[in-house]
C-alpha positions as CSV (number, residue, x, y, z in Angstrom):
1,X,-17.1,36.8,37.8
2,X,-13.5,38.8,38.5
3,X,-13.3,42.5,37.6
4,X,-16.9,43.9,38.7
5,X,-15.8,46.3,41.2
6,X,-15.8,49.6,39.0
7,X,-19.0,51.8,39.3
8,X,-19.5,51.7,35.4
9,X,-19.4,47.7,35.4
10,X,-22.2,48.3,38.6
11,X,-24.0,50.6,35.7
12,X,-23.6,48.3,33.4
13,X,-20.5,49.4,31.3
14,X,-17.4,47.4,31.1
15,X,-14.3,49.1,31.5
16,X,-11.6,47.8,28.8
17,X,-7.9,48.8,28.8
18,X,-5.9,48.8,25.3
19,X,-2.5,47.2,25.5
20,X,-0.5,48.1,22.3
21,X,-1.9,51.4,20.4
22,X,-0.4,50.0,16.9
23,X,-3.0,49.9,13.6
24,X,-5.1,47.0,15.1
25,X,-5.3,48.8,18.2
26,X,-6.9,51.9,16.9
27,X,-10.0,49.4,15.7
28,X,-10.6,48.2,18.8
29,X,-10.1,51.6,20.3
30,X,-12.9,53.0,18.4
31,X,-15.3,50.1,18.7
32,X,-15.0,50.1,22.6
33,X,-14.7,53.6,22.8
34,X,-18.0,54.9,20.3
35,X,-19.5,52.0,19.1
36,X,-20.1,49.3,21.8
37,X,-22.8,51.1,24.1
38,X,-22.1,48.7,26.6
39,X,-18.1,49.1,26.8
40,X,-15.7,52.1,27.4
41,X,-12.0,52.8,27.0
42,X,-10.4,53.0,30.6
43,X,-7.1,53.3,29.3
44,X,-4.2,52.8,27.1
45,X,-0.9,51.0,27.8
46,X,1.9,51.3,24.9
47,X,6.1,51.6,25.7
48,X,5.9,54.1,22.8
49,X,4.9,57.7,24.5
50,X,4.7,59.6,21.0
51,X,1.9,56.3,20.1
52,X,0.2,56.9,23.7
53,X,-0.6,60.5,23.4
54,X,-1.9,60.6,19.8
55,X,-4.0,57.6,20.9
56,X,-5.2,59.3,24.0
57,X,-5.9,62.4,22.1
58,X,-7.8,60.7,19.4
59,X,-10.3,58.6,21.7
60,X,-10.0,60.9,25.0
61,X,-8.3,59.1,26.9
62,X,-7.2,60.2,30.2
63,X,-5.7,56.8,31.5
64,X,-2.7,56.7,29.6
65,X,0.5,54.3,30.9
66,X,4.1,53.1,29.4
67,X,4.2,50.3,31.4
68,X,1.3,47.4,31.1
69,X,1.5,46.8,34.7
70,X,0.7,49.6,35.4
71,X,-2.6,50.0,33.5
72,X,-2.8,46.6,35.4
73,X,-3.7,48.1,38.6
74,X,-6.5,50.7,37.2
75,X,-9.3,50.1,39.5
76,X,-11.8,51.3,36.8
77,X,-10.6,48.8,34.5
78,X,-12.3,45.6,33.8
79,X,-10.6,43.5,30.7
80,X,-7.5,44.1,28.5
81,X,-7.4,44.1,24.6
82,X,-3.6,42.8,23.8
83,X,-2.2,43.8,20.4
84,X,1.3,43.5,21.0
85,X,3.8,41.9,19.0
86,X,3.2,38.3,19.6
87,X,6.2,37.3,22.0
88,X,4.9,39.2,24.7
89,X,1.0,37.9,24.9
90,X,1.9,35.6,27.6
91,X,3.7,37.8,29.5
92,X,0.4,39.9,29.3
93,X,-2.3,38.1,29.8
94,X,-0.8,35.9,32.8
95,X,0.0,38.8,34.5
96,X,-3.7,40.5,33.2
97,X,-5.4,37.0,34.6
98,X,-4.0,37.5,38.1
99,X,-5.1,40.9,38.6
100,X,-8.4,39.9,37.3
101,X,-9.2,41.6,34.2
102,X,-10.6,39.4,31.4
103,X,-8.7,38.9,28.1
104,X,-9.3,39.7,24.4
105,X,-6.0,38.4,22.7
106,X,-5.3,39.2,19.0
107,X,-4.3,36.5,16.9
108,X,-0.9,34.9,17.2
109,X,-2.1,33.5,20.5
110,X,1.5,33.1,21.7
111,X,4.8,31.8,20.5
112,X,4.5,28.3,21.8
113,X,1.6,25.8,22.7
114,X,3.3,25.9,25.8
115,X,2.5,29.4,26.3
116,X,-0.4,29.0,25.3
117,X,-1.5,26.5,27.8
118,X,0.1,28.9,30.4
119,X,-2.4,31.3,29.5
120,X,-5.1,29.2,29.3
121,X,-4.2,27.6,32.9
122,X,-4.1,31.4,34.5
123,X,-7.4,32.1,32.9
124,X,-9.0,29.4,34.6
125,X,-7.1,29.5,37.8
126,X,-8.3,33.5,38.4
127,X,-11.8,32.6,36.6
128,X,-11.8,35.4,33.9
129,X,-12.5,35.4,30.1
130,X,-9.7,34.4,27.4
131,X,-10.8,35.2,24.3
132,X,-8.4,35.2,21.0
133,X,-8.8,37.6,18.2
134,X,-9.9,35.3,14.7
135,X,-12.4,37.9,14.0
136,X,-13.2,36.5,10.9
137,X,-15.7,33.7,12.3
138,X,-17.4,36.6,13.1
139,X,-17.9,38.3,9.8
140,X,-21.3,37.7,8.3
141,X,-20.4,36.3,5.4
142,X,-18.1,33.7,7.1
143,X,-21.2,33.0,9.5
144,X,-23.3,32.6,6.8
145,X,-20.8,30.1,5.2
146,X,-20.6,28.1,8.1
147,X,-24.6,28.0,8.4
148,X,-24.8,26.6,4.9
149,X,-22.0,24.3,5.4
150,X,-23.8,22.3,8.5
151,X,-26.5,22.9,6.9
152,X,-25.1,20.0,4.0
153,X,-25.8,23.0,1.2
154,X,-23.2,21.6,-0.5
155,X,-22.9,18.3,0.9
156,X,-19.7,16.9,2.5
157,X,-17.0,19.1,2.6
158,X,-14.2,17.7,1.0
159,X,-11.4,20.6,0.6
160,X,-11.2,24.1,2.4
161,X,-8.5,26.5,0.4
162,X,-7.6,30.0,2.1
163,X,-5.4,32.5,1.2
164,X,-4.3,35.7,2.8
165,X,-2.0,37.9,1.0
166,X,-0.5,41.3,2.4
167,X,0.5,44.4,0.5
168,X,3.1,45.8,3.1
169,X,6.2,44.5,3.0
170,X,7.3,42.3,6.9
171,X,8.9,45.0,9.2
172,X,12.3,44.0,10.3
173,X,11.6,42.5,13.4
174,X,10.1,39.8,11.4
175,X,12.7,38.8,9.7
176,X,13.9,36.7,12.9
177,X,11.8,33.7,12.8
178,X,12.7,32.7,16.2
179,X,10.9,36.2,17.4
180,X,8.0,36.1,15.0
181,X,7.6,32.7,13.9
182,X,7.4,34.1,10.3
183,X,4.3,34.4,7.8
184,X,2.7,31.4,9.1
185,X,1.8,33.3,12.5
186,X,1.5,36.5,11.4
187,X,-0.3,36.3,8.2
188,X,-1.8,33.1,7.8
189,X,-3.0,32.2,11.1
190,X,-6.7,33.3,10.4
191,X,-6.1,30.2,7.8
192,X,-5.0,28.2,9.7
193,X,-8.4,28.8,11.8
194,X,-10.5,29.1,8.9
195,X,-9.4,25.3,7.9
196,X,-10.1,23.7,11.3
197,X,-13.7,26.0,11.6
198,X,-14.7,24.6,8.4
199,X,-13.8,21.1,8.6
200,X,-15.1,21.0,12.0
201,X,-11.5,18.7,12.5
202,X,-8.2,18.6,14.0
203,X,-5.1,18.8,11.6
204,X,-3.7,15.2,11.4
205,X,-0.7,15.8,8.4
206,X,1.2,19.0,7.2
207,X,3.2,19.9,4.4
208,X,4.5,23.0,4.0
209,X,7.1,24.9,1.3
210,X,8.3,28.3,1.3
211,X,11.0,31.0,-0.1
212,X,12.1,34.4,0.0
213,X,10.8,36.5,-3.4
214,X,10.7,40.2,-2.2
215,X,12.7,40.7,0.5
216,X,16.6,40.2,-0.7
217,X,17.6,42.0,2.3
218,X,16.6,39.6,5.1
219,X,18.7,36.7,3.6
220,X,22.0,37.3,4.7
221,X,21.2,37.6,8.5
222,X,18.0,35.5,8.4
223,X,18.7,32.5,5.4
224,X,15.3,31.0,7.0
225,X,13.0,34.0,6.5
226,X,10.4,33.8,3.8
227,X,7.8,35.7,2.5
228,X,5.7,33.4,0.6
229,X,4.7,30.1,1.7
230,X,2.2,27.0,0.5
231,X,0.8,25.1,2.9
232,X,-1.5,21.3,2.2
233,X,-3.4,19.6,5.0
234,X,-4.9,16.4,5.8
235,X,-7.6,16.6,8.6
236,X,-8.7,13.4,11.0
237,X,-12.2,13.2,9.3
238,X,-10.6,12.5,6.0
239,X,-11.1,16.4,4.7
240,X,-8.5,18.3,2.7
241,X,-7.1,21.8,3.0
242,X,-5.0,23.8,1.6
243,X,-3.4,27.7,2.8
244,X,-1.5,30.3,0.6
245,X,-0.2,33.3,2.1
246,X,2.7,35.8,1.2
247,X,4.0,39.2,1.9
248,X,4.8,42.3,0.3
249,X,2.7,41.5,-2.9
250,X,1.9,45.1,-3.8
251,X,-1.2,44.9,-5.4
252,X,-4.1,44.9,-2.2
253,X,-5.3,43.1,0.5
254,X,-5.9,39.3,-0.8
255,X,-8.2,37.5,1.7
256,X,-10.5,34.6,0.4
257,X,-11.7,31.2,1.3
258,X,-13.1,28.2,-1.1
259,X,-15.1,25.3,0.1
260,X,-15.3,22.5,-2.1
261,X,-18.2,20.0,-1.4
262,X,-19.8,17.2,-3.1
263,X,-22.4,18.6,-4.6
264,X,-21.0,22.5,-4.5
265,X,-18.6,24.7,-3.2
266,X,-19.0,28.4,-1.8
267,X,-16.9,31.0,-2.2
268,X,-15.6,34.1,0.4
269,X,-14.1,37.2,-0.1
270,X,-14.5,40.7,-1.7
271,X,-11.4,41.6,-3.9
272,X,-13.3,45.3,-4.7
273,X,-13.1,48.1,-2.4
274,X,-16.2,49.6,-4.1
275,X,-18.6,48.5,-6.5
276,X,-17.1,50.8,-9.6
277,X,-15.2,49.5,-12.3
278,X,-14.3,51.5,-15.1
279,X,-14.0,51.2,-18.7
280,X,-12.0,53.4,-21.2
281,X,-11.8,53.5,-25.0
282,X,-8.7,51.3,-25.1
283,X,-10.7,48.1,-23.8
284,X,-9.0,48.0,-20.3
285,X,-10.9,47.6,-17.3
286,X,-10.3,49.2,-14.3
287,X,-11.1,48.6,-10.7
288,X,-9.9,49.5,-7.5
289,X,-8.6,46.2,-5.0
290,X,-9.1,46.3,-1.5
291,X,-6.2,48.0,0.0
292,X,-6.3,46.8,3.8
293,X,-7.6,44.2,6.4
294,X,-8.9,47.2,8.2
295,X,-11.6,48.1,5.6
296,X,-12.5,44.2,4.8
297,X,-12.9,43.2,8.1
298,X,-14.1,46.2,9.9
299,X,-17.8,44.9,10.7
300,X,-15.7,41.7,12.1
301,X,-13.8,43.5,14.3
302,X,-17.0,45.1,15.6
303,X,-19.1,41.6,16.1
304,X,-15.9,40.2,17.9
305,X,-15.7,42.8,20.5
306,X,-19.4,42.9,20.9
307,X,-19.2,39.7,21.6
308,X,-16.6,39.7,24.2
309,X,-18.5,42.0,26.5
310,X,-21.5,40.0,26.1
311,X,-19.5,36.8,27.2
312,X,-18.4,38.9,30.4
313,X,-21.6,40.5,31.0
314,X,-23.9,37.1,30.5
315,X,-20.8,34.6,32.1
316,X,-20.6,32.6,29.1
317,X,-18.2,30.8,27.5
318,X,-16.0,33.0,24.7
319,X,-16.8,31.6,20.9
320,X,-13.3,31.8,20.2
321,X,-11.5,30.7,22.9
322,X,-7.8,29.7,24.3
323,X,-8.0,26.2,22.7
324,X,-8.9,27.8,19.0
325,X,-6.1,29.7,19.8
326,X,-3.4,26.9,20.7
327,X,-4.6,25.0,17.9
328,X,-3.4,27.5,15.5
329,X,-0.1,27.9,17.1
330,X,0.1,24.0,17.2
331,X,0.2,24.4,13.8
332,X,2.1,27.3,12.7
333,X,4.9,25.4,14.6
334,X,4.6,22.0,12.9
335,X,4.5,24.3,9.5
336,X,7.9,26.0,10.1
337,X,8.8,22.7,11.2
338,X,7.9,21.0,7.7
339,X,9.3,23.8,6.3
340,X,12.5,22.9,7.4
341,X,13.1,19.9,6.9
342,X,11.7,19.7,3.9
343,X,9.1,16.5,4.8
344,X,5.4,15.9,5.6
345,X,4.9,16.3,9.5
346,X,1.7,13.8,10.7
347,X,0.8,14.7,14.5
């Protein structure tokens, strides 16, 4: 196993670098750098110096570098966390591979499968861990789905639907489809994972439709941008899915999963930040909707980093590995690609 030579892996402790100090960087921060007893932050890489300091002040961080490949060659470092806009993951974790530090990628796994089998390939060639960031297998109650689904709870599964909508409106990089491969990648790709999880299948047909609602702006420059799309799926063992996802919608953090059986169907996803609702004298009803990803998925985010030091620490296989990864991509590409030109795509 690559990366061992720091005296706090010899103690036990696995030294993790973050690279990209954005709003899913600061999770991870704080899981490996208080929560994880087995884990510490060694450093933090982000081109941004005004994002570097405030994260180095906030989790004590001495380690602190502009330039990935530079936090690259800190001896004390074991693995990377990548959270990074999505074109540059490959860059990354090739060049994190061959120095030897093992590799938690957040979700987009790259911009192409080709990418992504690039790497995959460096992964294996310098024998560390590739692990991508669908945290939501790792949520309890999407565990507990899964448990009940194999365990035929609701008989066969015939149809998964998921749906993840955002409140924030796309920042203007991601208007350029050709840099961010649009909603598909950014929003919906823990859909496009959920799907394949829960059929326990390949995608075999996709459809997919989409427009521009809420961002007027973006269609001069960018005519192919969209900010909702609607995506339907056949599988190879015969199952059904379907994905909704869209941008800018204002009203809260939308993520939730249905699957439809024979003889039942479960349902995921907590709409309520907290349990109160209230009621006034005029008959309304009030409650407050989850506002962020970061609050519903925050135990997630724990279980998957947990779990990527165990894989290190035991040499085990990732549960969410490189192929997971590609698959998604596979098919965020094949959905812009419906998109389009306007037809079903069968692969």
């Amino acid at each position: 196993m690559r990366g061992e030579t720091s005296e706090d892996m010899r103690n036990g402790k696995l030294g993790v670098c973050l690279i990209g100090a954005g709003r899913a960087g600061m999770i991870h921060a704080e899981n490996f750098s208080r929560r994880i007893p087995g884990a510490f932050l060694s450093a933090i890489a982000d081109p941004s110096p005004e994002a570097l300091e405030a994260a180095g002040r906030e989790w004590n961080v001495e380690r602190l570098c502009t330039d990935y490949r530079e936090a690259l060659e800190d001896k004390e470092t074991d693995a990377v966390v990548i959270v990074t806009p999505t074109k540059y993951h490959c860059e990354i974790a090739v060049a994190a591979a061959r120095a030897g530090k093992h590799i938690l990628c957040e979700k987009p796994m790259a911009m192409t499968v080709e990418e992504c089998q690039r790497m995959e390939e460096a992964a294996e060639q310098f024998h560390v861990k590739l692990q991508i960031g669908f945290m939501r297998r790792f949520a309890p109650s999407f565990q507990e789905a899964k448990r009940l689904v194999e365990a035929g709870e609701i008989g066969d599964v015939v149809m998964v639907r998921s749906n993840t909508r955002g409140p924030s409106r796309p920042k203007p990089w991601m208007f350029d489809i050709r840099k961010s491969n649009g909603p598909l990648a950014e929003v919906n790709s823990h859909d496009i994972d959920t799907l394949r999880w829960f059929t326990g299948s390949e995608y075999a047909s996709v459809y997919a439709i989409a427009g521009n609602y809420r961002c007027p702006e973006a269609a001069g420059e960018f005519p192919d941008f969209y900010d909702n799309v609607a995506l339907v799926a056949g599988f190879e063992n015969g199952m059904q899915g379907m994905i909704d996802g869209a941008q800018g919608v204002a009203y809260g953090y939308d993520a939730r999963v249905e699957i439809l059986g024979t003889r039942g169907c479960i349902f995921l996803g907590k709409t309520k930040e907290n349990g109160v609702s209230v009621c006034t004298a005029d008959g309304k009803r009030r409650e407050g909707f989850v506002g962020s990803w970061r609050f519903l998925f925050k135990d997630a985010y724990l279980e998957e980093d947990m779990a990527f030091v165990r894989c290190i620490q035991e040499d085990s296989p990732p549960l969410v590995g490189g192929h997971d990864g590609k698959m998604a991509v596979k098919i965020v590409n094949v959905g812009n690609l419906s998109i389009a030109k306007k037809e079903v795509i069968i692969l």
